[in-house]
Wavefront OBJ file of the C-alpha trace (Angstrom):
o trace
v 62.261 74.595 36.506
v 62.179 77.986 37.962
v 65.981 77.397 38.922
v 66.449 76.864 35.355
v 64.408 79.721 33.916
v 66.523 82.249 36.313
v 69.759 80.719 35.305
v 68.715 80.843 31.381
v 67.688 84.496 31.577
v 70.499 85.648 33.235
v 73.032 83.893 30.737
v 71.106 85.980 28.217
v 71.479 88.588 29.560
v 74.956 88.938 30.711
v 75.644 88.240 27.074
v 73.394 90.841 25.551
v 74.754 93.683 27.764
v 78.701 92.321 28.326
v 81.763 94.025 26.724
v 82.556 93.862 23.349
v 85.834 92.669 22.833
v 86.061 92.747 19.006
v 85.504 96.252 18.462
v 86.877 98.749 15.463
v 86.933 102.824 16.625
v 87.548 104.758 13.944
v 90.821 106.649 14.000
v 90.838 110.639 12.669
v 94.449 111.787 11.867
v 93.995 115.321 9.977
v 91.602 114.895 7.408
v 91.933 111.122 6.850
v 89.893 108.585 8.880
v 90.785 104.819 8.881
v 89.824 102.419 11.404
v 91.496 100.320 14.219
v 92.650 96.880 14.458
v 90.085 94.651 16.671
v 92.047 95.988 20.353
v 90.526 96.370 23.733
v 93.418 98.443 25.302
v 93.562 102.154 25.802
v 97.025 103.996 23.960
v 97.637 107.480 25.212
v 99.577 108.833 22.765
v 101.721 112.538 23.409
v 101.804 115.013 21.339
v 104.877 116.923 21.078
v 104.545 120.549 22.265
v 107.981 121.921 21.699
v 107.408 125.876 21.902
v 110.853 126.874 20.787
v 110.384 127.016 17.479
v 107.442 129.942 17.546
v 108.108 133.323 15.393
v 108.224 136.729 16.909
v 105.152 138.616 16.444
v 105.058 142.320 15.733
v 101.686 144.511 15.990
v 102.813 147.725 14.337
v 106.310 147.629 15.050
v 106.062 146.656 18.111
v 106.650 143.235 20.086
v 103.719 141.451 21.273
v 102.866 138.228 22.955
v 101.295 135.695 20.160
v 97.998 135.267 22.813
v 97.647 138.972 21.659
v 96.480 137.659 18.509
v 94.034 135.542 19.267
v 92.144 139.168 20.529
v 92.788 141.303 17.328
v 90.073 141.784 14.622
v 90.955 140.336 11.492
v 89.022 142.641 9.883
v 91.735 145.833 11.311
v 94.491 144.207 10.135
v 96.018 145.628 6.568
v 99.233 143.735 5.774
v 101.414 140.938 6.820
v 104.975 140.568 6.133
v 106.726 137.403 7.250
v 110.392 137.397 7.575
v 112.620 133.574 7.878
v 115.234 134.805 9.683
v 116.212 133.607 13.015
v 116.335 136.294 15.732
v 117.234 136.851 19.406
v 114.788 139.338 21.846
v 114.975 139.304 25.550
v 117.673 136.493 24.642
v 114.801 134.215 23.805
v 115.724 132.887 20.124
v 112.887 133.024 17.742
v 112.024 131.259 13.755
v 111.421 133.966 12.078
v 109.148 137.099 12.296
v 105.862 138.628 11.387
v 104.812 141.740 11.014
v 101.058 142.839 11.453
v 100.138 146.877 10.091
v 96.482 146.921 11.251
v 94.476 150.149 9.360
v 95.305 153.831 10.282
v 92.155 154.140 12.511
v 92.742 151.130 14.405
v 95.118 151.842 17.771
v 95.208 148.825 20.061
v 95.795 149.701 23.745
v 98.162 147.144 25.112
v 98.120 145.984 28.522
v 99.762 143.664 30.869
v 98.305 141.007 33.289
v 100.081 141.625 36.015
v 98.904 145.796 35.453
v 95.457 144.142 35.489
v 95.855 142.532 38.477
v 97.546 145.126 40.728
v 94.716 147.517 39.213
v 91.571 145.462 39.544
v 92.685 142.909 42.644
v 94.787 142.949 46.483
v 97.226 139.966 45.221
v 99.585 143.299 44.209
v 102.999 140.830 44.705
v 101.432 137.445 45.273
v 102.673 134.941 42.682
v 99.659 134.311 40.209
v 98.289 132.018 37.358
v 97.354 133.614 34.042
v 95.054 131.498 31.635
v 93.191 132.691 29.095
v 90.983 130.401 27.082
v 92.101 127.145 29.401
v 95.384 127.959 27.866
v 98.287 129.013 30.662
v 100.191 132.297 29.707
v 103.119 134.663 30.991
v 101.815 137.728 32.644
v 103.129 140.643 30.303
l 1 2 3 4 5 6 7 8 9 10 11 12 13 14 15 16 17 18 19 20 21 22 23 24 25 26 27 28 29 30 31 32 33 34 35 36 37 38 39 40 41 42 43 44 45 46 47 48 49 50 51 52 53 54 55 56 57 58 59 60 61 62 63 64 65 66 67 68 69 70 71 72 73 74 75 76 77 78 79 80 81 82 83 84 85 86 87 88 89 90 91 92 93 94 95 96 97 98 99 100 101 102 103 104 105 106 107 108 109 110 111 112 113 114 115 116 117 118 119 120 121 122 123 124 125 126 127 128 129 130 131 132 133 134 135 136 137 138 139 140
């Protein structure tokens, strides 16, 4: 009987606490949510992350890194002008350009990494890693 009891609980229990095989995840795809088929396997999907087609970015005439934005005020900046047409710098090709006029009392003091880190650490000519907000950049 006892053999029975152990054998009945533990049925119960495997079953109360096993996988569930018929479940629905909801699926978010921009501002729509729909759910899944009844699936048990993991899909890694890819996103494509082709970088080629980025604009040039201009901070008061001058060329600047688009990480450089993520720094700037909003609240300095007075105009922004885009332009569509393709262009070349540094023989990179780039989609198109915008211009950013921040406010006459605003003057941003640009700076490389690799400035930064001759200045403030004894790598000088060691080969380094920028990333800035988990996000891996070029050094100037």
């Amino acid at each position: 009987m006892r053999q029975a009891l152990t054998i009945a609980i533990a049925f119960v229990t495997l079953n109360a606490f096993g996988q569930t095989t018929h479940l629905k995840v909801p699926i978010v795809s921009g501002n729509t949510q729909t759910e899944s088929k009844i699936d048990t396997t993991l899909k890694v999907s890819y996103v494509n992350t082709n970088d080629s087609e980025n604009p040039a970015y201009y901070l008061n005439g001058q060329f600047v890194n688009e990480t450089f934005l993520k720094t700037l005020n909003p609240k300095v900046i007075e105009s922004v002008s885009v332009n569509h047409q393709e262009i070349y710098v540094e023989s990179q090709k780039y989609y198109g350009q915008i211009f950013i006029t921040t406010k006459g009392d605003y003057t941003p003091k640009l700076v490389s990494l690799n400035n930064l880190k001759s200045k403030y650490t004894n790598l000088k000519n060691a080969p380094t890693i920028f990333m800035i907000d988990n996000e891996i950049i070029n050094g100037d």
